[in-house]
TILOFI-752152 format. One line per 2 residues: number of its first residue (from 1); for each residue x, y, z negated of C-alpha. Coordinates in Angstrom, 2 decimals. Layout:
TILOFI-752152
NUM	X/Y/Z; ... .
This chain:
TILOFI-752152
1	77.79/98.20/-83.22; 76.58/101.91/-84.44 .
3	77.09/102.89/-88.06; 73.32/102.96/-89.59 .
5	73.64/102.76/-92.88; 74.43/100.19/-95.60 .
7	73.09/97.69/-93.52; 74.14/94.19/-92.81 .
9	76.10/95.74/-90.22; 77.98/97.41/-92.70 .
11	78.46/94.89/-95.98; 79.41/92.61/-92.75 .
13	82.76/94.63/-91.57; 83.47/95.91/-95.28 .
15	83.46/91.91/-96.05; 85.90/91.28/-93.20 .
17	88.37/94.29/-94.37; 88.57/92.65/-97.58 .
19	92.52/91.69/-98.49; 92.75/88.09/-98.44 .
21	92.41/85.97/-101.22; 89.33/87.60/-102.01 .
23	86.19/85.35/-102.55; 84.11/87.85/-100.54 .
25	86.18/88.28/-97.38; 84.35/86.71/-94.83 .
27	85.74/84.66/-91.27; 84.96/87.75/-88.96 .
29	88.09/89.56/-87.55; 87.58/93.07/-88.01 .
31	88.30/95.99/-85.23; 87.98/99.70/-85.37 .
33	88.14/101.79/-82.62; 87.72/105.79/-83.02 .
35	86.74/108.44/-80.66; 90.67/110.10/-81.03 .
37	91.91/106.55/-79.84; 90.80/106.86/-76.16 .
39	92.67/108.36/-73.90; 91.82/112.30/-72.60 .
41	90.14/113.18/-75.99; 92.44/115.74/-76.92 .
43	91.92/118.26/-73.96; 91.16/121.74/-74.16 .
45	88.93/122.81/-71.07; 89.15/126.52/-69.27 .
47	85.93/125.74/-67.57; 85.99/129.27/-65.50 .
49	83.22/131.44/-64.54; 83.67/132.90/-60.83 .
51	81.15/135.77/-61.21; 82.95/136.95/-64.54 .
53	86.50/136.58/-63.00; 85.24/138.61/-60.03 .
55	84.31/141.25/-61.83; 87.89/141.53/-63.84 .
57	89.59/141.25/-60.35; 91.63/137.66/-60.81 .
59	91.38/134.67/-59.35; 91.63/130.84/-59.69 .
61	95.22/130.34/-58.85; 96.56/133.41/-61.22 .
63	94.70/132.20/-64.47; 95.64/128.46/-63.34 .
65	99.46/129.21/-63.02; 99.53/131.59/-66.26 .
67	98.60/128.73/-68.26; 101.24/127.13/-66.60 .
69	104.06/129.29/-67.54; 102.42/129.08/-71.30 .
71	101.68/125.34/-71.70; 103.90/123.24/-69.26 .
73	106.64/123.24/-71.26; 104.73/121.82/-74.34 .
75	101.78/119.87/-72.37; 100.39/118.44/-69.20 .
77	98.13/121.49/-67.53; 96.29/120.17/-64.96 .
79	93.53/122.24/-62.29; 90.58/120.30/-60.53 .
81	87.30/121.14/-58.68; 83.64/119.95/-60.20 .
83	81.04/119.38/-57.33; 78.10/119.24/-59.59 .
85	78.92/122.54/-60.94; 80.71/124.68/-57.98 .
87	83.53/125.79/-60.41; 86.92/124.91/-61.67 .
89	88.41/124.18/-64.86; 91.77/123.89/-66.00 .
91	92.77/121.20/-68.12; 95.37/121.74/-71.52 .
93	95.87/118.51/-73.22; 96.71/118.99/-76.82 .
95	98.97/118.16/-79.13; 100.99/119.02/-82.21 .
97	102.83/122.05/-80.12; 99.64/122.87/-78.06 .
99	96.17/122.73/-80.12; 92.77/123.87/-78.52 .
101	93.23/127.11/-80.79; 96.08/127.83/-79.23 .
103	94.42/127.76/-75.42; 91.22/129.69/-76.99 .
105	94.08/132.56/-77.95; 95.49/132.80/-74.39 .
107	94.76/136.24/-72.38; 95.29/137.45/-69.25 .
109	95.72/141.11/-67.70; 92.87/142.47/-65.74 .
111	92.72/144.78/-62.13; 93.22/147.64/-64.55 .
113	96.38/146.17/-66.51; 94.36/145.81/-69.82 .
115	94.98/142.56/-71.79; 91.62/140.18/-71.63 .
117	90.51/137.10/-73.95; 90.56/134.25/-71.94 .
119	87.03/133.77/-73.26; 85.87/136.73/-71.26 .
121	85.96/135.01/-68.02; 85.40/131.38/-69.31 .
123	83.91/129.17/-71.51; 86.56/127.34/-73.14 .
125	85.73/123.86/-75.26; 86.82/120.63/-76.27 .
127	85.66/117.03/-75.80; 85.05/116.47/-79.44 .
129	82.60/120.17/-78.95; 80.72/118.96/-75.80 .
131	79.62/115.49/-77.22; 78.63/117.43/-80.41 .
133	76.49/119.46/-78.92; 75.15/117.19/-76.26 .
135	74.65/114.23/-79.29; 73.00/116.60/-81.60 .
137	75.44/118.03/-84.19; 78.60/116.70/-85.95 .
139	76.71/114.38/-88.59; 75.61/112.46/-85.52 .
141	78.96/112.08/-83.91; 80.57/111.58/-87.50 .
143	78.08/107.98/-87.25; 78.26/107.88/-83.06 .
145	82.12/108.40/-82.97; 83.46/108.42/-86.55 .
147	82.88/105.05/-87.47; 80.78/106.66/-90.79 .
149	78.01/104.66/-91.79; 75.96/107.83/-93.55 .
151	74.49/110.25/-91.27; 74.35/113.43/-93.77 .
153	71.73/115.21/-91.33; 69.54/112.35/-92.32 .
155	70.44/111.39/-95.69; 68.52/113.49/-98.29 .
157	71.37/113.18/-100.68; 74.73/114.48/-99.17 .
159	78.21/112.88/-97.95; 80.19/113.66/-101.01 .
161	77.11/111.87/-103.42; 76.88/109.01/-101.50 .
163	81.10/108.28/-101.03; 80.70/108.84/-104.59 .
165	78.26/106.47/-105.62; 79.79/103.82/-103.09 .
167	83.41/104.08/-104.24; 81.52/103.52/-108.16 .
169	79.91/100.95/-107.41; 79.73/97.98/-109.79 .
171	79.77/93.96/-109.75; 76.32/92.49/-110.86 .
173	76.20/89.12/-112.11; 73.08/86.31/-113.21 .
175	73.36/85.85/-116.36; 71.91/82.43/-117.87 .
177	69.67/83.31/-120.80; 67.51/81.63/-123.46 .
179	64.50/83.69/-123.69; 63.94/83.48/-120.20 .
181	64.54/79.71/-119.56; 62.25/78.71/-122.67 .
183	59.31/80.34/-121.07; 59.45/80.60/-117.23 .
185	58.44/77.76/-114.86; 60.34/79.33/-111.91 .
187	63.90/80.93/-110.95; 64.83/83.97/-112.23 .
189	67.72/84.26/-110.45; 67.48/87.54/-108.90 .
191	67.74/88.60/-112.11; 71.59/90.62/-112.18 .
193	73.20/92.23/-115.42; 76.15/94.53/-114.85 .
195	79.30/92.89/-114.96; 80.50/96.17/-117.22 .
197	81.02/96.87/-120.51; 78.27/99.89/-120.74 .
199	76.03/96.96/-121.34; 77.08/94.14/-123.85 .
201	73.76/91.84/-124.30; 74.61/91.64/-127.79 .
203	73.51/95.32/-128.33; 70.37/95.00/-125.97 .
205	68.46/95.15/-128.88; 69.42/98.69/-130.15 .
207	70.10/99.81/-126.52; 67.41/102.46/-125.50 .
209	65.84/101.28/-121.88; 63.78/103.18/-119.05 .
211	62.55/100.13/-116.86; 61.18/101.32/-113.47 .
213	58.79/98.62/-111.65; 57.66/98.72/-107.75 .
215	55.67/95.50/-107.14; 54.62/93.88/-104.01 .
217	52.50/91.01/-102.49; 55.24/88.44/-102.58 .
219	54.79/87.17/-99.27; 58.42/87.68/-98.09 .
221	58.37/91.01/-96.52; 58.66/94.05/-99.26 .
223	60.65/93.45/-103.00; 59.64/93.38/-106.20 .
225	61.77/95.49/-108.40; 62.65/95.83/-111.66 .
227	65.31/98.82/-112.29; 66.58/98.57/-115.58 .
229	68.19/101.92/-116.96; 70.06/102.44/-120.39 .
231	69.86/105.84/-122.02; 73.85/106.74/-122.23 .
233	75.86/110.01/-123.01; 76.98/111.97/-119.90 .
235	80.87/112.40/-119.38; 82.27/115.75/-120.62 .
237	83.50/116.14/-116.85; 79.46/116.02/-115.62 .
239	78.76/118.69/-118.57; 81.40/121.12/-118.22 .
241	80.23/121.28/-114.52; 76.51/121.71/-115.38 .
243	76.19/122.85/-118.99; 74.84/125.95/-118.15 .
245	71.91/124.69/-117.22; 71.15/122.81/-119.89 .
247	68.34/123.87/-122.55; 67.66/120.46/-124.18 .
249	69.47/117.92/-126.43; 67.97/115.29/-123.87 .
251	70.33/117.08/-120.68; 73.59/116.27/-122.28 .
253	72.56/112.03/-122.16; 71.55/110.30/-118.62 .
255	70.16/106.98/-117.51; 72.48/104.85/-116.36 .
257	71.62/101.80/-113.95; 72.68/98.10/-116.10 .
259	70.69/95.69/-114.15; 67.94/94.78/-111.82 .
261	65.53/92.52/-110.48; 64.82/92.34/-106.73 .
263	62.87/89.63/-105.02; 60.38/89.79/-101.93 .
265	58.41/86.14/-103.01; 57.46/86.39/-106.75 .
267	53.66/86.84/-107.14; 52.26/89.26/-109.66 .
269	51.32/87.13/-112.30; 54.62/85.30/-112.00 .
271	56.53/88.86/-112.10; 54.02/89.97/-114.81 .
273	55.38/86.79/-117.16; 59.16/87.65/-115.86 .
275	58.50/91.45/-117.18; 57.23/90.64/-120.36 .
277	59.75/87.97/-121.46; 62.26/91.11/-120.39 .
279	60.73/93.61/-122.39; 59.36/92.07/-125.54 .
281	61.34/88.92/-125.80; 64.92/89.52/-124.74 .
283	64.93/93.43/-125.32; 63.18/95.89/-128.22 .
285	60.17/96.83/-127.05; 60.65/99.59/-129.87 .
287	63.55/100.75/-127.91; 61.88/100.30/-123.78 .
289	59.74/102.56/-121.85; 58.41/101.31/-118.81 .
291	57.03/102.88/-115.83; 54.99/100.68/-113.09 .
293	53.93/102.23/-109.77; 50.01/101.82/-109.79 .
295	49.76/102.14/-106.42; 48.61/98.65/-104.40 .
297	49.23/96.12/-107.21; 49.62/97.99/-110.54 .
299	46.34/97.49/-111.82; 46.85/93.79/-110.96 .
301	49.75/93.99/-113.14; 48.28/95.42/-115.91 .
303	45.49/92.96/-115.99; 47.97/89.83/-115.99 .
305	50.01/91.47/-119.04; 47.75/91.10/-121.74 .
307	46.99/87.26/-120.78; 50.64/85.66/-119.44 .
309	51.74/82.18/-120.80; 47.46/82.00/-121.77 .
311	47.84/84.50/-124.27; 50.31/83.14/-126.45 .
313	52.20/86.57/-126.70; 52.73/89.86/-128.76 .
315	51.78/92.19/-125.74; 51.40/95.81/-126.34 .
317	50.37/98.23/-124.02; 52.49/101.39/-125.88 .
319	55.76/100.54/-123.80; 54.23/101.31/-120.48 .
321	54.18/105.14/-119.82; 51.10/107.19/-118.67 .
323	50.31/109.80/-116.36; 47.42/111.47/-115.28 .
325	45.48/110.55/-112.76; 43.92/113.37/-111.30 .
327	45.10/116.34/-111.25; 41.64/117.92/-113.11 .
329	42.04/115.80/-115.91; 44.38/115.89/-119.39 .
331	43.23/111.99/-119.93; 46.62/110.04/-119.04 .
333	46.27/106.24/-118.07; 48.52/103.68/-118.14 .
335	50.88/103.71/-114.91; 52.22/106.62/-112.05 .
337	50.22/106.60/-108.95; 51.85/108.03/-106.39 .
339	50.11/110.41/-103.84; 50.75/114.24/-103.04 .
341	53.55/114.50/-106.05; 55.45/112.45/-104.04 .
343	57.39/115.29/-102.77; 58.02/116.91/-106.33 .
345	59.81/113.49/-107.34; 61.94/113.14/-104.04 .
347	63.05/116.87/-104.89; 63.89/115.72/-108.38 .
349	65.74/112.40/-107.26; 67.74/114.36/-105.29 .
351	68.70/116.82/-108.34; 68.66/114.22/-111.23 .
353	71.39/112.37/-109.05; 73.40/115.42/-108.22 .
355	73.94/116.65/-111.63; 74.05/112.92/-112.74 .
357	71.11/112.58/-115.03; 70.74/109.61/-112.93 .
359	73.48/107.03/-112.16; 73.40/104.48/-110.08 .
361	75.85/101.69/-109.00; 73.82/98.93/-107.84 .
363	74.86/97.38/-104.59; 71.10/97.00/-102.88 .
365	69.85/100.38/-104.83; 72.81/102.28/-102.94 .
367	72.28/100.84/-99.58; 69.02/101.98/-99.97 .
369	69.58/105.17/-100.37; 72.01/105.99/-97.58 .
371	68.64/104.74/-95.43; 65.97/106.74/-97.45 .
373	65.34/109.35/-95.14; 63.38/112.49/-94.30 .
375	60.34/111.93/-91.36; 58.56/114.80/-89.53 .
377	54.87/112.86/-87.79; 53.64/114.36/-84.81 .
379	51.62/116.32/-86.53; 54.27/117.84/-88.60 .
381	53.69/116.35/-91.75; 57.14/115.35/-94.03 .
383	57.21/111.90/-95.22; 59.96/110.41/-97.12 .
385	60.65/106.88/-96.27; 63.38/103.65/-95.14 .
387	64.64/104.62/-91.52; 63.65/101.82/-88.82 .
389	63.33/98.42/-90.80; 65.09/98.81/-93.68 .
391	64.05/98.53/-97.25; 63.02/101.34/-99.68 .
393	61.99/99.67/-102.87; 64.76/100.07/-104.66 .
395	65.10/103.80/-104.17; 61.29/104.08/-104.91 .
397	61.57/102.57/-108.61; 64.47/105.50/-108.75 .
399	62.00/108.03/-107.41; 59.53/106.89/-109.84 .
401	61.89/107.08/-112.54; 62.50/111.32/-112.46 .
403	58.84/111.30/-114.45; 60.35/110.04/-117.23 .
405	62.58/113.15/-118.21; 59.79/115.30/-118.84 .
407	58.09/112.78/-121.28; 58.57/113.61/-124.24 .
409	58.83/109.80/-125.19; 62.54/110.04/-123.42 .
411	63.58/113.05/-125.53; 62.58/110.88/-128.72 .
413	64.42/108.11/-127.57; 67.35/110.29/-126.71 .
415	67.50/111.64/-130.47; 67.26/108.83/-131.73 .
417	69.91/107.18/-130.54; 71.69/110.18/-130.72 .
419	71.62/110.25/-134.14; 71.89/106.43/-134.57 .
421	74.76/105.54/-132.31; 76.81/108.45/-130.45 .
423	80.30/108.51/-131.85; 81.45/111.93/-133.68 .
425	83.41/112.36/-131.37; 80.72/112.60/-128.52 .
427	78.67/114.91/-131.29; 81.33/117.29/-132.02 .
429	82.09/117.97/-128.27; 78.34/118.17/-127.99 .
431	78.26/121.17/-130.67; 81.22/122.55/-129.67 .
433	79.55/122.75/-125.87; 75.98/124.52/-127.25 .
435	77.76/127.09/-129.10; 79.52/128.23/-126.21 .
437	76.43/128.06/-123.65; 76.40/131.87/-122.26 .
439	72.73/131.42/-122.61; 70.63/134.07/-119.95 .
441	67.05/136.06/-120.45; 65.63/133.66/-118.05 .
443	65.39/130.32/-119.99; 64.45/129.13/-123.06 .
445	66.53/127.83/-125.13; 64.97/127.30/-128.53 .
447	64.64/123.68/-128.67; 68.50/123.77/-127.85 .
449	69.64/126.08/-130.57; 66.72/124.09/-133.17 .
451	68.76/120.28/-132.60; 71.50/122.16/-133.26 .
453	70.80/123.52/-136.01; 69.26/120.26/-137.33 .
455	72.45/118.57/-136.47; 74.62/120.60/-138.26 .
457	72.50/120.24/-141.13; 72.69/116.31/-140.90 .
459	75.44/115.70/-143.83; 76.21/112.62/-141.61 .
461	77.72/115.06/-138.62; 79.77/117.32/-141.08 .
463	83.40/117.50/-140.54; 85.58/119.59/-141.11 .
465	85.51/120.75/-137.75; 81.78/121.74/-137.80 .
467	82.66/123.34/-140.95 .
């Protein structure tokens, strides 16, 4: 089968290459077969123009025995006649001793004894070129002929991000809890923690959480999600490589994916009791932000909340973010709806998981992503979308997510856990890193320079190094 993604295809084979004794590996026998494997794929061809050689006074036989007397010691050279074409080309199979740069280098002396490119009278190419160019570019024959499941042309996040986020990718687990089995009357199974220790449940409650939420009708087809993000410091690896653009305390922490909730038959009023038993039973919902797509069943979401398990509940409306609605109004209502910013946030997703403000190593989310493509319509509009049948909700709650860092509820919530629970260590390096930001004319960095200056003035944070 073709490469196309993280599909089933793909957790399929990577199930069979498991080692054995693994509880994963499945019963399918595995084979691999790449495009350098076949026979005649290494083969430099002198396809050779008669008109051109004409005109440099040489013919067929002179070129074909020169490369002769160059390659037939190292290689097989070999001379044959296409019909469909009228002309000949001369055949140089590669190897170690003979590459396809090599051939490209050879010349040959003209009616005038001047020393010609080969090129001049040919075009010369490779089997690997020719299929590239017939199949539509080298992403294309990477999936066709490569045996690699992410088509980079396609993918709006490139190779090196996605091999990264699937070589990081982490084990999620069900965890059987209290809160949740005390008040729900159906499975909550779907329900996965991070089998990791950036998220010990017995900290959930001082933990600071974005939860993203994509709903849908429940009738078997699209999932229900609920993407459940921690606020965490970045690694000093992610901000030595992007410090420089930093001008906020909030751009040295990122949200980091600790669990989710993905299922395609819950109904909204069951998902709206599942989301608040999350939010204001099991977590703080001092310490959650939530953002719920309002487009299609929002609204029916937010009428459900106030009234789940018939009232008997300490719902509160101040966890779920707002946005505006229209773009000619400063009144912001609860919930994002989705329309022509659509764009904007793809744009962001795509730099917010680059510089790693965003970090994801969910199994389904990433599979997602490799199929979350960019569509031209006929009528040359750019949608951004699942390719062919697979799924996009996942990557949508991620989408959605991006609005949060330019709340200023996140920036709060990044302070105060910043000055509540990163280590000294993490605050140091953090000081250390602003005061040697080569800061430029062209950004503002005021509100950087003013938490610094608070920080250092927090007795709490003086050491001697800050001294």
């Amino acid at each position: 089968s073709t490469p196309n993604g993280m599909n089933l295809f793909h957790k399929l084979l990577t199930d069979a290459e498991r080692p054995d004794g693994d509880p994963l590996k499945n019963n399918y026998k595995p084979l691999r077969v790449y495009w350098y494997q076949a026979k005649g794929r290494f083969v430099t061809y002198i396809k050779l123009n008669s008109h051109k050689m004409h005109d440099y006074g040489v013919e067929v036989d002179t070129i074909f025995e020169l490369a002769k007397e160059k390659y037939e010691s190292l290689t097989i050279v070999k001379k044959r006649f296409v019909t469909d074409t009228m002309s000949y080309i001369i055949d140089v199979f590669n190897n170690e001793k003979c590459t396809d740069e090599d051939v490209k280098c050879m010349t040959f002396v003209d009616k005038n004894g001047f020393n010609i490119p080969i090129a001049n009278i040919a075009d010369i190419t490779t089997w690997k070129e020719e299929t590239i160019k017939d199949i539509g570019g080298e992403d294309a024959f990477n999936q066709e002929y490569g045996l690699r499941f992410i088509n980079g042309s396609k993918s709006l996040l490139n190779e090196a991000i996605i091999e990264d986020l699937i070589q990081n990718k982490k084990n999620y687990i069900h965890e059987v809890i209290p809160e949740f089995d005390k008040r729900l009357t159906f499975s909550y199974n779907d329900l996965k923690w991070i089998d990791d220790d950036i998220y010990i449940p017995t900290m959930r409650k001082e933990y600071k959480f974005v939860i993203s939420v994509d709903i849908a009708e429940g009738l078997g087809q699209d999932y229900s999600i609920i993407n459940i993000f921690r606020i965490m410091e970045k690694t000093q690896e992610t901000i030595d490589l992007y410090k420089s653009t930093y001008t906020s305390l909030k751009d040295f922490y990122c949200l980091t994916q600790v669990g989710i909730y993905r299922n395609n038959y819950i109904s909204v009023k069951q998902l709206s009791e599942l989301l608040y038993v999350l939010v204001f039973e099991y977590l703080n919902p001092e310490n959650c932000k939530v953002i719920v797509e309002l487009n299609n069943y929002g609204n029916t979401l937010f009428a459900e909340m106030p009234h789940v398990f018939e009232g008997k509940n300490d719902y509160g409306s101040s966890v779920f973010v707002r946005y505006r609605h229209r773009t000619d109004t400063t009144e912001e209502k609860l919930g994002l709806k989705i329309g022509d910013n659509k764009n904007i946030m793809v744009k962001d997703y795509q730099t917010f998981i680059q510089n790693k403000s965003i970090v994801l190593n969910n199994e389904d989310t990433v599979r997602e992503l490799t199929t979350f493509v960019k569509h031209t319509t006929a009528a040359g509009n750019t949608k951004y979308m699942a390719d062919g049948s697979a799924h996009d909700d996942c990557v949508m709650t991620v989408v959605n997510l991006t609005t949060i860092f330019s709340k200023h509820q996140f920036e709060e919530m990044v302070i105060e856990w910043s000055e509540k629970y990163s280590n000294n260590e993490f605050l140091t390096y953090l000081n250390d890193t602003i005061s040697t930001i080569e800061y430029t004319e062209t950004l503002d960095y005021t509100q950087l320079l003013e938490v610094r200056r608070k920080m250092l003035g927090k007795p709490k944070y003086v050491t001697n190094r800050w001294k």
